[in-house]
C-alpha positions as CSV (number, residue, x, y, z in Angstrom):
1,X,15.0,9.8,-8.9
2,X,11.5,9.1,-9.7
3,X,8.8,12.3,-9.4
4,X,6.4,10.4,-7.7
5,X,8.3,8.7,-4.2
6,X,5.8,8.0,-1.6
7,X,6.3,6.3,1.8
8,X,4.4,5.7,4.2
9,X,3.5,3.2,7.3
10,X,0.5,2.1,9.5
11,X,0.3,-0.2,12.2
12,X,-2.9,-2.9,12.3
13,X,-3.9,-4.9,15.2
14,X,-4.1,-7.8,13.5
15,X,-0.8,-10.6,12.6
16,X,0.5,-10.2,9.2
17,X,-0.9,-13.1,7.5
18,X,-4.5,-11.2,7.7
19,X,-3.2,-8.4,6.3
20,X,-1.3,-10.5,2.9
21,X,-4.9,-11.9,2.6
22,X,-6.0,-8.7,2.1
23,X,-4.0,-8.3,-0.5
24,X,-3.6,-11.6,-2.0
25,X,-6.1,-11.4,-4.7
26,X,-6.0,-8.7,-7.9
27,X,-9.4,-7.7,-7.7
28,X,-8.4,-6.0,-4.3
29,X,-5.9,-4.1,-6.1
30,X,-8.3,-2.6,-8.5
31,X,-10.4,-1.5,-5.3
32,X,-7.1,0.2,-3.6
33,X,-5.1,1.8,-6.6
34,X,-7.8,1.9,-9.7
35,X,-5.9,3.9,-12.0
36,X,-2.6,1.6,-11.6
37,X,-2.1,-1.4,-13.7
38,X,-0.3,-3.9,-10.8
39,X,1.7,-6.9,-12.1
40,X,3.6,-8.7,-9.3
41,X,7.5,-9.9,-9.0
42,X,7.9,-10.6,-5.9
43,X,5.1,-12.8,-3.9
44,X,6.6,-12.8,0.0
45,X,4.2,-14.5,1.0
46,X,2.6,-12.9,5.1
47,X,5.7,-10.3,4.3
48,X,4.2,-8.8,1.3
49,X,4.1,-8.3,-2.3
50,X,6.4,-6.3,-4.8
51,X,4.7,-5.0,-8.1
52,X,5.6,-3.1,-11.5
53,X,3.3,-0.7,-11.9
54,X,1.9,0.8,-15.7
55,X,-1.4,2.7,-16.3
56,X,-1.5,6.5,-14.8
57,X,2.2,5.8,-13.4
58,X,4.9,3.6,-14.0
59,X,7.5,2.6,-11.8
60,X,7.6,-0.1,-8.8
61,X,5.3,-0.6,-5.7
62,X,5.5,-2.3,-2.9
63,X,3.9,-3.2,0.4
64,X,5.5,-5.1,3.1
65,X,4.6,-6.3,5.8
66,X,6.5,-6.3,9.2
67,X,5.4,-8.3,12.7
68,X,5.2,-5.6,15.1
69,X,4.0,-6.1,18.7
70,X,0.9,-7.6,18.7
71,X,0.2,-7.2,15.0
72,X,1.6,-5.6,11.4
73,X,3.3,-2.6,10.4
74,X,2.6,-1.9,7.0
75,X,4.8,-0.1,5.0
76,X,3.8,1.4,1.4
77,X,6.5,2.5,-1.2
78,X,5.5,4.2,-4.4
79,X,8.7,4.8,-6.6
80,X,6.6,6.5,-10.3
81,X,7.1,8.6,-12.8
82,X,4.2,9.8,-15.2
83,X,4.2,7.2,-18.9
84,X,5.0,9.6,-21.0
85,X,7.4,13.2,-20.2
86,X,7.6,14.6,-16.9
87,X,5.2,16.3,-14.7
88,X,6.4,19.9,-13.6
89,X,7.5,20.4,-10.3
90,X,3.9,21.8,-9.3
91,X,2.3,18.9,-10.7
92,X,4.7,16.1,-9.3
93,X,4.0,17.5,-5.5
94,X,0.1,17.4,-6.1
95,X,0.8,13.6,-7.5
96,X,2.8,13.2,-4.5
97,X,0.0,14.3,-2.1
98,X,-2.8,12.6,-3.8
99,X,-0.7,9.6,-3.5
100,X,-0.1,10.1,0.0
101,X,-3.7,10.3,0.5
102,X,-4.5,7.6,-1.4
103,X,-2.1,5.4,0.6
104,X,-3.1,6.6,4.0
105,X,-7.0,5.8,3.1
106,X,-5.6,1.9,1.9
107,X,-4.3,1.5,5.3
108,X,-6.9,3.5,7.2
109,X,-9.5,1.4,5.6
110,X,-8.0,-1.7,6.2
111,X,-7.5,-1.1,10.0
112,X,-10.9,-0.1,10.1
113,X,-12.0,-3.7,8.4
114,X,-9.5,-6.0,9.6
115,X,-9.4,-5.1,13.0
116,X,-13.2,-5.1,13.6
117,X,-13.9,-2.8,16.3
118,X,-11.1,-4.6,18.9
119,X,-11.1,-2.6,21.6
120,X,-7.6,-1.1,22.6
121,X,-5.5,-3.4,24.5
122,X,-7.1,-6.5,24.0
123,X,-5.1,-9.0,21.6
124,X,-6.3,-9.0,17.5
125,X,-8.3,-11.7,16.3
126,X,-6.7,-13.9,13.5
């Protein structure tokens, strides 16, 4: 089991395909996760993206992308452990939380952008 195994999800207002294009391009990923070095293995396209992960962790990430409703659910796994050894069991449930975090702000921040001030119950742009 890895030490570092984050989940989490976050529904935006807008249809999937907005939400790959935010995404799509590597630079983005730099922005989001800036201590993880992303290399992808599965492109899916409006459903998501799969990636290896090296740098500060390495393991597997993914986010994918589900229609919900009237836009996306976005679901983030982390599956990491540290590059070299093993973090201590007081280290692992910081890294855990600061991942967590870290997640939560991705998808905050995107909900914030990508749904543009749409008022609630009126139908997302895109």
């Amino acid at each position: 089991m890895a030490s570092v195994d984050v989940v989490d999800e976050t529904f935006l207002a807008v249809p999937p395909s907005v939400v790959a294009a935010a995404f799509a391009a590597p630079s983005s990923w730099r922005d989001f996760w800036p201590d993880l070095e992303l290399d992808v293995y599965a492109d899916r396209g409006d459903e998501g993206l799969r990636w290896t992960v090296g740098g500060a962790l390495v393991g597997t990430m993914e986010v994918w992308l589900e229609p919900m409703l009237d836009g996306t659910l976005v679901h983030f796994f982390l599956r990491a452990d540290p590059p070299a050894g093993s973090f201590t069991p007081r280290t692992a449930l910081r890294e855990v939380q600061r991942r967590q975090l870290a997640a939560k702000s991705v998808a905050l921040g995107l909900k914030l952008t990508l749904e543009d001030g749409r008022p609630a119950g009126c139908p997302p742009h895109g």
